[in-house]
KOLGU-4560 file (N, C-alpha, C; in nm, 3 decimals, padded with zeros to 5 digits):
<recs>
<n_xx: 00.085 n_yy: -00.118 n_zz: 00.000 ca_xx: 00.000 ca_yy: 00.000 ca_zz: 00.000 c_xx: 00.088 c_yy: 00.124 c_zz: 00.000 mol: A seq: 1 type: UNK>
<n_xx: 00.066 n_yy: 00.188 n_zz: -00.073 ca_xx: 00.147 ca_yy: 00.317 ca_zz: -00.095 c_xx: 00.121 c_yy: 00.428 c_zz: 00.021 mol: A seq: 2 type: UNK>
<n_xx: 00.223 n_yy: 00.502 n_zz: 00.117 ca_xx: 00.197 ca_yy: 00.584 ca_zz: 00.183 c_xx: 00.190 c_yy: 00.725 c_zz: 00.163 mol: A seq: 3 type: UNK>
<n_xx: 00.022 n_yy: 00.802 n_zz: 00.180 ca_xx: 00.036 ca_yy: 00.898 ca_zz: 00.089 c_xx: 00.096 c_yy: 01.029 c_zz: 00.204 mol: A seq: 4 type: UNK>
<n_xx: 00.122 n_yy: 00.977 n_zz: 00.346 ca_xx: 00.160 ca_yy: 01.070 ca_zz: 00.466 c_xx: 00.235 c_yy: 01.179 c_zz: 00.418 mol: A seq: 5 type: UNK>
<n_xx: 00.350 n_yy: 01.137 n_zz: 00.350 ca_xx: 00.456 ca_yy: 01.213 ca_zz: 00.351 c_xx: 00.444 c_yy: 01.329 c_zz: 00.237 mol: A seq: 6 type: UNK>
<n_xx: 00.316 n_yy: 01.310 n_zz: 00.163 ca_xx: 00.298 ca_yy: 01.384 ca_zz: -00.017 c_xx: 00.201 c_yy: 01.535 c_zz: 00.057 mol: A seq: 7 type: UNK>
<n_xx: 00.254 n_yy: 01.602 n_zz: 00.017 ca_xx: 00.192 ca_yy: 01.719 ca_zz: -00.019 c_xx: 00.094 c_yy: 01.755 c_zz: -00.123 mol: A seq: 8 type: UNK>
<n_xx: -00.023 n_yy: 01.848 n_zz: -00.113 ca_xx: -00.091 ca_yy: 01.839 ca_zz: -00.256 c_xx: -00.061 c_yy: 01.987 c_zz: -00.233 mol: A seq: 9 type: UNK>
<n_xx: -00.039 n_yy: 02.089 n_zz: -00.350 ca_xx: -00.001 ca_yy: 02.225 ca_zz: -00.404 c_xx: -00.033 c_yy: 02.272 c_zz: -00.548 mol: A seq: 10 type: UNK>
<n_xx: -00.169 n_yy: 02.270 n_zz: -00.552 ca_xx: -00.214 ca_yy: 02.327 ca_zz: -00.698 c_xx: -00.233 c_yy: 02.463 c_zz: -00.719 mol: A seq: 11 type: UNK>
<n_xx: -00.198 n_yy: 02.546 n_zz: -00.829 ca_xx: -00.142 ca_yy: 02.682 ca_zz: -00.841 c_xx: -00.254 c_yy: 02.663 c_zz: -00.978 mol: A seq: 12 type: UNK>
<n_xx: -00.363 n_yy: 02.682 n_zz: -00.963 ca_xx: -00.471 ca_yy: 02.738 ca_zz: -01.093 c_xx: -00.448 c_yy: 02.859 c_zz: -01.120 mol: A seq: 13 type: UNK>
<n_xx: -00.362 n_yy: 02.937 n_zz: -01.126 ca_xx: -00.290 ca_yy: 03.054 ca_zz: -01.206 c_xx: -00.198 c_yy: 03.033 c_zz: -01.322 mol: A seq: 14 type: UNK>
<n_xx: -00.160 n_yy: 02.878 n_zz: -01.314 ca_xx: -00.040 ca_yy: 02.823 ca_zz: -01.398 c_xx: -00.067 c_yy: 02.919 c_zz: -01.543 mol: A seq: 15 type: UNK>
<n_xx: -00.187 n_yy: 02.880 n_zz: -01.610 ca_xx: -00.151 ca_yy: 02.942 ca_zz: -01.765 c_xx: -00.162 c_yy: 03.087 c_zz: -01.726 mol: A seq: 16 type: UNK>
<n_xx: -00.237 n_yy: 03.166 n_zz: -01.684 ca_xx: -00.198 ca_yy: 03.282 ca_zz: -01.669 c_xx: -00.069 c_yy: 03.343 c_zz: -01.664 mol: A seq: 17 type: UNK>
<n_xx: -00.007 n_yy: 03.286 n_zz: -01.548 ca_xx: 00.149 ca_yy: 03.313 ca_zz: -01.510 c_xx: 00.250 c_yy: 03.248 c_zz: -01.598 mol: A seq: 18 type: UNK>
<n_xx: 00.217 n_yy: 03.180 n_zz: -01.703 ca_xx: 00.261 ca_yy: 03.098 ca_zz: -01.797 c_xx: 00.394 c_yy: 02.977 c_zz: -01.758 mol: A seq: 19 type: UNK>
<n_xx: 00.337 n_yy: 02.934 n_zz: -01.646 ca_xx: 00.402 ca_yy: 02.835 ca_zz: -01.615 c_xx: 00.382 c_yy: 02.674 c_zz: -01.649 mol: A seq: 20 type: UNK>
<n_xx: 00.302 n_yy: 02.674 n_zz: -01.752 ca_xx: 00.294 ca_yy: 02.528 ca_zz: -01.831 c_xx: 00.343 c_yy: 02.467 c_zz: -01.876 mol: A seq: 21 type: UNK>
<n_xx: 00.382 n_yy: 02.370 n_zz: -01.826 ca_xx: 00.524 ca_yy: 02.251 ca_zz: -01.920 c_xx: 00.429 c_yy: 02.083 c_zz: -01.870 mol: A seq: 22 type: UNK>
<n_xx: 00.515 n_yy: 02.033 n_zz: -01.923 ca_xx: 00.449 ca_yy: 01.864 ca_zz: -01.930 c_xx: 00.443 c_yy: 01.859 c_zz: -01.759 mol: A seq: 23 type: UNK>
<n_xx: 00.577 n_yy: 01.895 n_zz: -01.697 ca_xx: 00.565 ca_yy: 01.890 ca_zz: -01.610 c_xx: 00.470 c_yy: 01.907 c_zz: -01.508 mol: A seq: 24 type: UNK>
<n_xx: 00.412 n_yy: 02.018 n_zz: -01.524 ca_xx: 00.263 ca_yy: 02.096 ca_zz: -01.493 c_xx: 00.192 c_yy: 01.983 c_zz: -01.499 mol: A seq: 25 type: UNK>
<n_xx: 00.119 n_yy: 01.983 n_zz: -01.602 ca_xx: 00.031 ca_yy: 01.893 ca_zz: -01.631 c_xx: 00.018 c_yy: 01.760 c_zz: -01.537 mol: A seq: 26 type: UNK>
<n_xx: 00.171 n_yy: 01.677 n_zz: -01.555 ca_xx: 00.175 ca_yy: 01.557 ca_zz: -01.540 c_xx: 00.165 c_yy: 01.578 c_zz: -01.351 mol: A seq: 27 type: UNK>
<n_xx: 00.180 n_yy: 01.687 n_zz: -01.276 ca_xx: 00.228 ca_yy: 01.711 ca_zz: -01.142 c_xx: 00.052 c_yy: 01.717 c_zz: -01.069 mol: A seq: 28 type: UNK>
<n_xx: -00.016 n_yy: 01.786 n_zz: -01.198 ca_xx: -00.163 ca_yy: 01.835 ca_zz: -01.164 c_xx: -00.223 c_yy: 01.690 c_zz: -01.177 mol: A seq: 29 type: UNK>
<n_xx: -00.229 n_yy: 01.607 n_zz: -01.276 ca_xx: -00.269 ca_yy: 01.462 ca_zz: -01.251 c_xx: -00.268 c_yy: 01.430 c_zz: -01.158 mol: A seq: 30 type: UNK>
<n_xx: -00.155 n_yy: 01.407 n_zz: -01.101 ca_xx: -00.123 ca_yy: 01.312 ca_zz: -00.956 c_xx: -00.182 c_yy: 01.419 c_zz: -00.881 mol: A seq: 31 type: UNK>
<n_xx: -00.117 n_yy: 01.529 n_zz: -00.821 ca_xx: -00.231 ca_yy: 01.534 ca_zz: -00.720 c_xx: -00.395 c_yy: 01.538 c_zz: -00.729 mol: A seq: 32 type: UNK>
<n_xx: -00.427 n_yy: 01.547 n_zz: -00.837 ca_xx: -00.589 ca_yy: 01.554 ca_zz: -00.848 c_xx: -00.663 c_yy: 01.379 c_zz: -00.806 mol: A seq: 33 type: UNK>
<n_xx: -00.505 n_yy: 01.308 n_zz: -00.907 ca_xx: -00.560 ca_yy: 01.134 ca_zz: -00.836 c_xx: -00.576 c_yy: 01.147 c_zz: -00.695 mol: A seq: 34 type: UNK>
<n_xx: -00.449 n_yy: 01.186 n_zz: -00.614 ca_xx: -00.405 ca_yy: 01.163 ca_zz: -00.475 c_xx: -00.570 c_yy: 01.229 c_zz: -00.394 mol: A seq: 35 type: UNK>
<n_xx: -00.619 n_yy: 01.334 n_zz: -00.436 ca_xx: -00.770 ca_yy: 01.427 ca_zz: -00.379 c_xx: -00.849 c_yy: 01.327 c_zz: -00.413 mol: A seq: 36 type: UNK>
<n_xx: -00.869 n_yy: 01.243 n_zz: -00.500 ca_xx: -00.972 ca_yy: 01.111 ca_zz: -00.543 c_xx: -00.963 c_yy: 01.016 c_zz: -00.439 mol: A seq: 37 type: UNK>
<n_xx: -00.818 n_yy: 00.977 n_zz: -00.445 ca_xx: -00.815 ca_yy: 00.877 ca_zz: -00.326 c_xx: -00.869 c_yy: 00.919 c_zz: -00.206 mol: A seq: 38 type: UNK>
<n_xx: -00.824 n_yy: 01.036 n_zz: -00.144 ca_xx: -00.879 ca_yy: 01.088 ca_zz: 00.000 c_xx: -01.053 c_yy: 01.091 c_zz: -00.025 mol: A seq: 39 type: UNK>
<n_xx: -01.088 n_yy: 01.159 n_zz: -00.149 ca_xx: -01.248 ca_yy: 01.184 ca_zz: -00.127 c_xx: -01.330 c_yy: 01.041 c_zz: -00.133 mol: A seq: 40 type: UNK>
<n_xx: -01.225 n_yy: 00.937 n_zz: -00.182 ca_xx: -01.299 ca_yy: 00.763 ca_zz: -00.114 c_xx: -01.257 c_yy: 00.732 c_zz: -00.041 mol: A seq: 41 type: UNK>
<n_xx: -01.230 n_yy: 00.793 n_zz: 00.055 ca_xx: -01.164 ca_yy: 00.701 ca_zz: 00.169 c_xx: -01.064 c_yy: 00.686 c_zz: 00.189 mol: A seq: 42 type: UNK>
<n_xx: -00.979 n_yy: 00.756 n_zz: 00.120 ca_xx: -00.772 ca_yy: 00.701 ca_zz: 00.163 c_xx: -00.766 c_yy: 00.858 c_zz: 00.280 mol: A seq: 43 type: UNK>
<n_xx: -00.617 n_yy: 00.820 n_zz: 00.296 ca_xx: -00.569 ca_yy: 00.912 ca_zz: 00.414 c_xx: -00.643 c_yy: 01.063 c_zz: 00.421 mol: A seq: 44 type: UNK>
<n_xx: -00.693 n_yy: 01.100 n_zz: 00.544 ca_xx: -00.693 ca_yy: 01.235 ca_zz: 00.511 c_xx: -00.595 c_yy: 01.309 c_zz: 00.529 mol: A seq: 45 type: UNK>
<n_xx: -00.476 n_yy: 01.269 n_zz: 00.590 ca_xx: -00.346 ca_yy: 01.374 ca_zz: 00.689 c_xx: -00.274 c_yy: 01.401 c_zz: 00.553 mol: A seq: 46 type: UNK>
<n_xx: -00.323 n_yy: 01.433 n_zz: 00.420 ca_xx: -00.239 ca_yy: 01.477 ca_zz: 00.341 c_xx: -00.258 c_yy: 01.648 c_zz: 00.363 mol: A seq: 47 type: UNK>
<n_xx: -00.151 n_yy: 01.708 n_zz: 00.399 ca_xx: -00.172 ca_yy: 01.894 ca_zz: 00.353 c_xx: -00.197 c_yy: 01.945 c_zz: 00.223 mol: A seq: 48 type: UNK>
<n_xx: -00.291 n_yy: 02.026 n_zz: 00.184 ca_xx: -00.350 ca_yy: 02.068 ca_zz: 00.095 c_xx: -00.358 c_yy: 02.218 c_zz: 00.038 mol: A seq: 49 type: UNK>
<n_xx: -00.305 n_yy: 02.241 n_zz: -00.092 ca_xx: -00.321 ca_yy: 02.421 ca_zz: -00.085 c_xx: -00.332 c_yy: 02.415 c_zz: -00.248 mol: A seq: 50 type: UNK>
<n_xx: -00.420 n_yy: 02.534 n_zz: -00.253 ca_xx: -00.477 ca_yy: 02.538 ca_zz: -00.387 c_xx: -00.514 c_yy: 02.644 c_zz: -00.369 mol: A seq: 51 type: UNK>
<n_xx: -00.423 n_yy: 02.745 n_zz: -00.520 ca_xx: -00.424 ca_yy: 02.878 ca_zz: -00.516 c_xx: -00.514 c_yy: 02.904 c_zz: -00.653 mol: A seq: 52 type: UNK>
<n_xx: -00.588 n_yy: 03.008 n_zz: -00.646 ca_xx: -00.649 ca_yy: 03.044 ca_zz: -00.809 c_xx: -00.756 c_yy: 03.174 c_zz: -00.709 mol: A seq: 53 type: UNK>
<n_xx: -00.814 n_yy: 03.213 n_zz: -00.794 ca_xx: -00.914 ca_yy: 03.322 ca_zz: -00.772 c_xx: -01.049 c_yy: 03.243 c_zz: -00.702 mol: A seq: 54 type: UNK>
<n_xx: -01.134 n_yy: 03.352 n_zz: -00.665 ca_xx: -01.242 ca_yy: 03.254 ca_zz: -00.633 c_xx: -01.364 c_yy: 03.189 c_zz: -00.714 mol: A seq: 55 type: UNK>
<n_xx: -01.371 n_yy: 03.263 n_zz: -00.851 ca_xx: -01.387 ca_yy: 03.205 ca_zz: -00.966 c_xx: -01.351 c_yy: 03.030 c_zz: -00.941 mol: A seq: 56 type: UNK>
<n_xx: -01.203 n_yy: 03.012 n_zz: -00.952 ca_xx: -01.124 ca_yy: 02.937 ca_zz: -00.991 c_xx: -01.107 c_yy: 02.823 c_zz: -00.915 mol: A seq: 57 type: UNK>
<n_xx: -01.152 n_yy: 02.854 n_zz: -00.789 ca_xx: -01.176 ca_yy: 02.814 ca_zz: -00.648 c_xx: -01.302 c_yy: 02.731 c_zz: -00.675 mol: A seq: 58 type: UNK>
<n_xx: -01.369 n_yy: 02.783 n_zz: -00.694 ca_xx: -01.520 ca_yy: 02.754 ca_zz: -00.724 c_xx: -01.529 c_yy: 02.632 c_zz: -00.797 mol: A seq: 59 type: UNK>
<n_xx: -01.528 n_yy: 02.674 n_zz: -00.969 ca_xx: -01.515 ca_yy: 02.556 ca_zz: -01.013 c_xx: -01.433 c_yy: 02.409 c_zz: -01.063 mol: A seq: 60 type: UNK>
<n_xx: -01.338 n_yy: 02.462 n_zz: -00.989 ca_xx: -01.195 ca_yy: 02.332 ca_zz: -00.880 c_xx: -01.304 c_yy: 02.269 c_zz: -00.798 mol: A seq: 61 type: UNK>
<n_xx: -01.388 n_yy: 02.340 n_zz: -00.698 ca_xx: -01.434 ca_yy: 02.259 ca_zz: -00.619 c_xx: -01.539 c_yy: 02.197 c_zz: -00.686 mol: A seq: 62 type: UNK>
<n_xx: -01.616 n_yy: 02.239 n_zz: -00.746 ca_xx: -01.782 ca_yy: 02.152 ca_zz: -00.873 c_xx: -01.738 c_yy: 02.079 c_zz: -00.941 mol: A seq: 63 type: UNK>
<n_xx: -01.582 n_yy: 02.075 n_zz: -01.000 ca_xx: -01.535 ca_yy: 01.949 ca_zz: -01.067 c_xx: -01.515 c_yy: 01.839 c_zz: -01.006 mol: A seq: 64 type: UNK>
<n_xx: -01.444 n_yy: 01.893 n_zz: -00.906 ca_xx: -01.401 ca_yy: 01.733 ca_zz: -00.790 c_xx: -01.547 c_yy: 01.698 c_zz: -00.755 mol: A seq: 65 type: UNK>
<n_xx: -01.643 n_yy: 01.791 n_zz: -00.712 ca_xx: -01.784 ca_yy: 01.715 ca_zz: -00.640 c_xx: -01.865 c_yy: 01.619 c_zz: -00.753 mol: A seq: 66 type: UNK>
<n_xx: -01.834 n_yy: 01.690 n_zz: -00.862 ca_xx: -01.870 ca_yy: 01.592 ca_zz: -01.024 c_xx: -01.800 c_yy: 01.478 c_zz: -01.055 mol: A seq: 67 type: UNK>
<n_xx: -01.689 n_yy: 01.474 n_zz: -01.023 ca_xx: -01.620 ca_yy: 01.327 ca_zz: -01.032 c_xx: -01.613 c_yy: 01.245 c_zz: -00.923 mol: A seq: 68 type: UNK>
<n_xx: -01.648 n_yy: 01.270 n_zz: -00.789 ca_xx: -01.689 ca_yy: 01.205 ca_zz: -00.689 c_xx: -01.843 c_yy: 01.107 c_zz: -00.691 mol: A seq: 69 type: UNK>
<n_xx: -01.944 n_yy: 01.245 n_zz: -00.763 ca_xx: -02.033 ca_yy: 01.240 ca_zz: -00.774 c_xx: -02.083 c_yy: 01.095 c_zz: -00.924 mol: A seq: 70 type: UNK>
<n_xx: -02.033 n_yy: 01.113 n_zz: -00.992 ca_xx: -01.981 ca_yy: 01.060 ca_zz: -01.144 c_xx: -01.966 c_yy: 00.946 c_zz: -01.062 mol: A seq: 71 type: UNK>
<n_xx: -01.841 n_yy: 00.900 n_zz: -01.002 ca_xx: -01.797 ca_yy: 00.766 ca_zz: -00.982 c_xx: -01.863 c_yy: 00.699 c_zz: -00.878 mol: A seq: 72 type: UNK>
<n_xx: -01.949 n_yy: 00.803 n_zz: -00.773 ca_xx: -02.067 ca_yy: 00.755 ca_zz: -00.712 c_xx: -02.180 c_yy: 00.605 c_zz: -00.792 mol: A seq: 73 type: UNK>
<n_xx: -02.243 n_yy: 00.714 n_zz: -00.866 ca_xx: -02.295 ca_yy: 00.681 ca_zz: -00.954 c_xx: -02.246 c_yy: 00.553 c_zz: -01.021 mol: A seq: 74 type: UNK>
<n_xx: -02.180 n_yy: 00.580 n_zz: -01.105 ca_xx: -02.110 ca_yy: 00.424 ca_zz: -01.158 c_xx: -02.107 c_yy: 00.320 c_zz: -01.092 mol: A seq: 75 type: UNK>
<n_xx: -02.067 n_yy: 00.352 n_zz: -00.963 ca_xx: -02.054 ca_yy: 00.231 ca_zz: -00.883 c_xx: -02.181 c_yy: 00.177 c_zz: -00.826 mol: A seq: 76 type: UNK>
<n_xx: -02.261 n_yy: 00.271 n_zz: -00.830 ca_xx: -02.389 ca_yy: 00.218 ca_zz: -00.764 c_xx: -02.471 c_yy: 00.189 c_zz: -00.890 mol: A seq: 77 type: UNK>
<n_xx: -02.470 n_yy: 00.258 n_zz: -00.993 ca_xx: -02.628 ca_yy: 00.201 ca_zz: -01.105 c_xx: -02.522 c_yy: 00.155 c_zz: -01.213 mol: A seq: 78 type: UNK>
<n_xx: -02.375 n_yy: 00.139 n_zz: -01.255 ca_xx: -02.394 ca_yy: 00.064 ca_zz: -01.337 c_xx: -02.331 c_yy: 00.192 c_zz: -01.514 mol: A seq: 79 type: UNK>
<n_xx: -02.304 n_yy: 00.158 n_zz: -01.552 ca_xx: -02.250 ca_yy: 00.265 ca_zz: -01.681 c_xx: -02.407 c_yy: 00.289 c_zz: -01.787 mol: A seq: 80 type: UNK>
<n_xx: -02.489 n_yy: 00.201 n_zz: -01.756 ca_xx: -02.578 ca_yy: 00.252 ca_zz: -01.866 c_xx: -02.715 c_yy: 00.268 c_zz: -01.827 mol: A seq: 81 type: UNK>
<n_xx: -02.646 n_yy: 00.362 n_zz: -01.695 ca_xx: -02.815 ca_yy: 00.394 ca_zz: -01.615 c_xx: -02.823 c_yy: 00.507 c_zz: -01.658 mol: A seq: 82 type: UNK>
<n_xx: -02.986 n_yy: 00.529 n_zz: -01.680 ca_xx: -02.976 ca_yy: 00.721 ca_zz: -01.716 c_xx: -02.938 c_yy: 00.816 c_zz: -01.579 mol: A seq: 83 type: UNK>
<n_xx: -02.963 n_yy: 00.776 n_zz: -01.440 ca_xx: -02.856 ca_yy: 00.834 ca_zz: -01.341 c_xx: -02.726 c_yy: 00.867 c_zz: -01.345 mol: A seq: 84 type: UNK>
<n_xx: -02.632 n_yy: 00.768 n_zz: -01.380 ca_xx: -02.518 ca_yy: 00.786 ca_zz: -01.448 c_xx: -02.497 c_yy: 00.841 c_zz: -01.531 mol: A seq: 85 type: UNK>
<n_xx: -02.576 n_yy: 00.812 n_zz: -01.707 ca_xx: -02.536 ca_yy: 00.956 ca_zz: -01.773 c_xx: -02.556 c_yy: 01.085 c_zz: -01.719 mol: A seq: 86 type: UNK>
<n_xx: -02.653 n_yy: 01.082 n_zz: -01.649 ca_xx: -02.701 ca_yy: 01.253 ca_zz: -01.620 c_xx: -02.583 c_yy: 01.307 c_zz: -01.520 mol: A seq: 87 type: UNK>
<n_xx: -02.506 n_yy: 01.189 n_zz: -01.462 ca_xx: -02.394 ca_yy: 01.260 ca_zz: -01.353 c_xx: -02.275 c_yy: 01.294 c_zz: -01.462 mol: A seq: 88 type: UNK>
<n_xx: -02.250 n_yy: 01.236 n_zz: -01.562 ca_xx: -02.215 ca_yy: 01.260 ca_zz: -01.666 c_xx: -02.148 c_yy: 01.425 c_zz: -01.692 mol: A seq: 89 type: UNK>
<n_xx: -02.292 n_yy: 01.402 n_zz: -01.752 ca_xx: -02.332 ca_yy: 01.540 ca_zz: -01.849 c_xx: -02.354 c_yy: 01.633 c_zz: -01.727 mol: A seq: 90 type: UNK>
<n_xx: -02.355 n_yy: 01.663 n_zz: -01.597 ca_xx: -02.318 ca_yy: 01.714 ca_zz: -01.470 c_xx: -02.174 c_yy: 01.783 c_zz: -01.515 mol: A seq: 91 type: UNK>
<n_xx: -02.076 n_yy: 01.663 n_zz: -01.495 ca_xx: -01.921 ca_yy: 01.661 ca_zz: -01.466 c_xx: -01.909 c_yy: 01.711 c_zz: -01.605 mol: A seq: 92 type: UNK>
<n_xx: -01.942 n_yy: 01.685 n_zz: -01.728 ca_xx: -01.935 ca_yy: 01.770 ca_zz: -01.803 c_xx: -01.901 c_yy: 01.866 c_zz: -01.857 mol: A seq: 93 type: UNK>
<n_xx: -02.021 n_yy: 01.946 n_zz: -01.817 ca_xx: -02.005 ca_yy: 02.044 ca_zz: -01.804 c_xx: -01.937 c_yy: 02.173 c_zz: -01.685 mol: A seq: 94 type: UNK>
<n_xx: -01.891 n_yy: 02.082 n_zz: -01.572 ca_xx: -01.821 ca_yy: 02.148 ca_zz: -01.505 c_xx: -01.691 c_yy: 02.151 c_zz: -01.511 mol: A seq: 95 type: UNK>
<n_xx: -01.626 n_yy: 02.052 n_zz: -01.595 ca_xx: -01.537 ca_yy: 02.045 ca_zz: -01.657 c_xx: -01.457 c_yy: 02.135 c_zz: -01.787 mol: A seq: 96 type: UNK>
<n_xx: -01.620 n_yy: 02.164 n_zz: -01.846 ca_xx: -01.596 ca_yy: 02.282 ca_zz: -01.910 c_xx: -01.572 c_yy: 02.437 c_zz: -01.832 mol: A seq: 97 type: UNK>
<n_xx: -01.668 n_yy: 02.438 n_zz: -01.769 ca_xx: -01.641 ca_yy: 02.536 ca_zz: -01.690 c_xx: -01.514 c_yy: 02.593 c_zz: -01.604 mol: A seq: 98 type: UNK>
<n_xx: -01.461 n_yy: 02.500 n_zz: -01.548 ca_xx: -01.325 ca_yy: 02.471 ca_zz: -01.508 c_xx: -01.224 c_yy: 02.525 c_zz: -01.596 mol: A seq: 99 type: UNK>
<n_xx: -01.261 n_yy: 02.440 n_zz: -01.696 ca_xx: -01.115 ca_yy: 02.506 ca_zz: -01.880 c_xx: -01.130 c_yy: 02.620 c_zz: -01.878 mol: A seq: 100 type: UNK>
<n_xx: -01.254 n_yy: 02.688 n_zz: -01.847 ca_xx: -01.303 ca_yy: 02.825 ca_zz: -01.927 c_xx: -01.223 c_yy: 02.894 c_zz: -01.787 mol: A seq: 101 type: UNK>
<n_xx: -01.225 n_yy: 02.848 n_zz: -01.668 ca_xx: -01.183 ca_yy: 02.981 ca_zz: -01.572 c_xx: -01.057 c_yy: 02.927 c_zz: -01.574 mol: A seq: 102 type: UNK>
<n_xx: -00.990 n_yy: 02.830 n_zz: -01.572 ca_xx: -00.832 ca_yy: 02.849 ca_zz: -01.523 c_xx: -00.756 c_yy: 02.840 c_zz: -01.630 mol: A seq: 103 type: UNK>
<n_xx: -00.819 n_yy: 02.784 n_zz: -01.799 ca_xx: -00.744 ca_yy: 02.773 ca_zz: -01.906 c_xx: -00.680 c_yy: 02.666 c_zz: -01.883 mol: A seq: 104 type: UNK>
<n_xx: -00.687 n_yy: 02.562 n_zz: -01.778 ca_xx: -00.630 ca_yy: 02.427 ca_zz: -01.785 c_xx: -00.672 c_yy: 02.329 c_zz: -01.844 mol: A seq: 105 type: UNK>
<n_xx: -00.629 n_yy: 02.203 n_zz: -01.915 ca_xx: -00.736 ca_yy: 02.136 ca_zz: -01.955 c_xx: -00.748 c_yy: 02.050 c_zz: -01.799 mol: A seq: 106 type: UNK>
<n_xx: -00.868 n_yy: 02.004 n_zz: -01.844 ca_xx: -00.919 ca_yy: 01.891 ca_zz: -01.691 c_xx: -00.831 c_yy: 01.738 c_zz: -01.689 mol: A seq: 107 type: UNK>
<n_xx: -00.736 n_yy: 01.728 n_zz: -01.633 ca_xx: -00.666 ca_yy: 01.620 ca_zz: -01.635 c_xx: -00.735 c_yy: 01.460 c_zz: -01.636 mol: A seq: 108 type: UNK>
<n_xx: -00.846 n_yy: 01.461 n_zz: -01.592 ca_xx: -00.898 ca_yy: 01.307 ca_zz: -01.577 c_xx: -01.013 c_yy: 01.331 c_zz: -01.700 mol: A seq: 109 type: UNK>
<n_xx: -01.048 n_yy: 01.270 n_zz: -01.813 ca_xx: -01.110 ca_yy: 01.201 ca_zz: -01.912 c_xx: -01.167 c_yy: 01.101 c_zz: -01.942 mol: A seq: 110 type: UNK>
</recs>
């Protein structure tokens, strides 16, 4: 079992603004967005957490994660071809879009 104690999570939703985008970025924003998945099912909570952006940015950071919580809720309980499930879907969706539109990031999980 992997120990997530020692990991920090530090997301900077200013990145394209401040034009700090490289693979690196990207590939750094994955993992911690997995590592926030794991905690929001149940893995460690004692990870420290900081996430900078506007409150815009703030905002829909937080409606995305509640959409993919929400999303994989769903799945797990009705199944991939319940109309519950699509509709959590087309939820995450569009908050996903919303997300691109305020921080100019793309949404790392697909």
């Amino acid at each position: 079992m992997e120990d997530n104690s020692l990991k920090s999570i530090d997301i900077d939703l200013n990145a394209a603004q401040n034009g700090e985008l490289n693979e690196g970025y990207f590939t750094a924003l994955g993992g911690q967005i997995q590592l926030l998945m794991k905690i929001m099912f149940g893995g460690s909570s004692a990870v420290p957490v900081s996430i900078r952006g506007t409150r815009g940015q703030l905002d829909s950071f937080t409606r995305t994660m509640a959409g993919e919580k929400k999303y994989m809720d769903a799945f797990n309980r009705y199944g991939l071809g319940d109309k519950r499930t699509f509709a959590s879907k087309h939820r995450l969706d569009s908050a996903v879009a919303n997300f691109e539109r305020a921080t100019g990031l793309k949404w790392p999980l697909k």
